[in-house]
N, C-alpha and C positions, 0 to 999 in steps of 0.2 A: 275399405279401410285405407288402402293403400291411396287410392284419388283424392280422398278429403285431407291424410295428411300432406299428399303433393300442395293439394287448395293451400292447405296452413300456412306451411312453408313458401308458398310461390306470395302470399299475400304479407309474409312475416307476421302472421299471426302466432304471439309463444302464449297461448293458454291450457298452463301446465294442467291444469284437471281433465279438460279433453284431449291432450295428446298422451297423457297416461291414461285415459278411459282406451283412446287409438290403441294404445301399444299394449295394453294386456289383451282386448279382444283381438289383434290380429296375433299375439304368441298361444292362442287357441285355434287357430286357423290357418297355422305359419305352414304346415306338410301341405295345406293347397295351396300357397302361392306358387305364381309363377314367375317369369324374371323380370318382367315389366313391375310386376307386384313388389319387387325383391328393392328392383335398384329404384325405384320409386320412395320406398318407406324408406331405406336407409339414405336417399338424398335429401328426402325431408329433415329424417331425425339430426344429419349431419347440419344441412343448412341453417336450422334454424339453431345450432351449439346446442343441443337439448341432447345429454348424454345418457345414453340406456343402454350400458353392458347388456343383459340380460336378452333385449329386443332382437340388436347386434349382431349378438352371439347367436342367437336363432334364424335370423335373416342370414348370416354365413353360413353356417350347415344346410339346410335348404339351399342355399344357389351353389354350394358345393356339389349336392344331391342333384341338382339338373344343369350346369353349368355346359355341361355340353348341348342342351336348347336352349342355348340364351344364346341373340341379336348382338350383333355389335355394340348397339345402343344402352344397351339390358349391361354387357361388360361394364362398358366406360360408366357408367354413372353410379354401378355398386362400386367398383375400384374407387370413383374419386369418393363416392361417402365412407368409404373405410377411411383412405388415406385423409382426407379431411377432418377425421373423428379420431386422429390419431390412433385406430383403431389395429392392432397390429395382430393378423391370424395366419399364420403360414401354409395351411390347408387352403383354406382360401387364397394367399394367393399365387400357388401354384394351379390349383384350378381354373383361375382368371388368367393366367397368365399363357396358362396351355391354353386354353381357350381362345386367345387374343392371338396367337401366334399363328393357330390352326386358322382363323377368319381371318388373317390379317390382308388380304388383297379385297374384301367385304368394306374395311370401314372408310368413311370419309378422314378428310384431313382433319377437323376436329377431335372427332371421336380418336382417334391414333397418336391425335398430341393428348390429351386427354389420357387416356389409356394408358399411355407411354409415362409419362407424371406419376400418376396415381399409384401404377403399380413398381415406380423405382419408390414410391414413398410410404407404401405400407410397410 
């Protein structure tokens, strides 16, 4: 679920009936995502301005739930779809935030400017 809405989003395809088919089969499925799964869907949902509290709100719990096995990568790109979806969760980003600080000699110079953005903007 999580690759084809990355496809959507990377191609700006907004077709609300298949990205609302995407987003209720993966909040059936959201306890096995992982963090690539995590900051994937919510970069899509954010990129494409297609807003889904509900999704969101399920993709944050979950990467709260495993945020300490998440990738640098996995960090910076949930942080910027929150922050981008003006998506404001405080558990979240304290979680992302310990998270970034503990990895913080791990990320590249994008993912850190990135990171750094996202999480002064939630």
């Amino acid at each position: 679920m999580a690759s084809t809405a990355w496809a959507f989003a990377k191609l700006m395809v907004k077709n609300a009936h298949c990205l609302d088919a995407i987003a209720a089969a993966s909040l059936r499925n959201i306890c096995e995502f992982e963090g690539q799964q995590i900051g994937n869907m919510a970069w899509a949902f954010s990129k494409l301005g297609i807003p889904n509290g509900q999704l969101l709100d399920a993709l944050a719990a979950q990467a709260i739930g495993i945020s300490s096995d998440m990738g640098t990568q996995e960090i910076s790109n949930t942080a910027w779809a929150f922050a981008t979806s003006m998506m404001k969760n405080e558990p979240l980003l304290h979680a992302l935030s310990s998270e970034a600080i503990r990895k913080i000699t791990l990320f590249d110079a994008q993912g850190l400017a990135m990171s750094a953005w996202s999480l002064a903007t939630i």
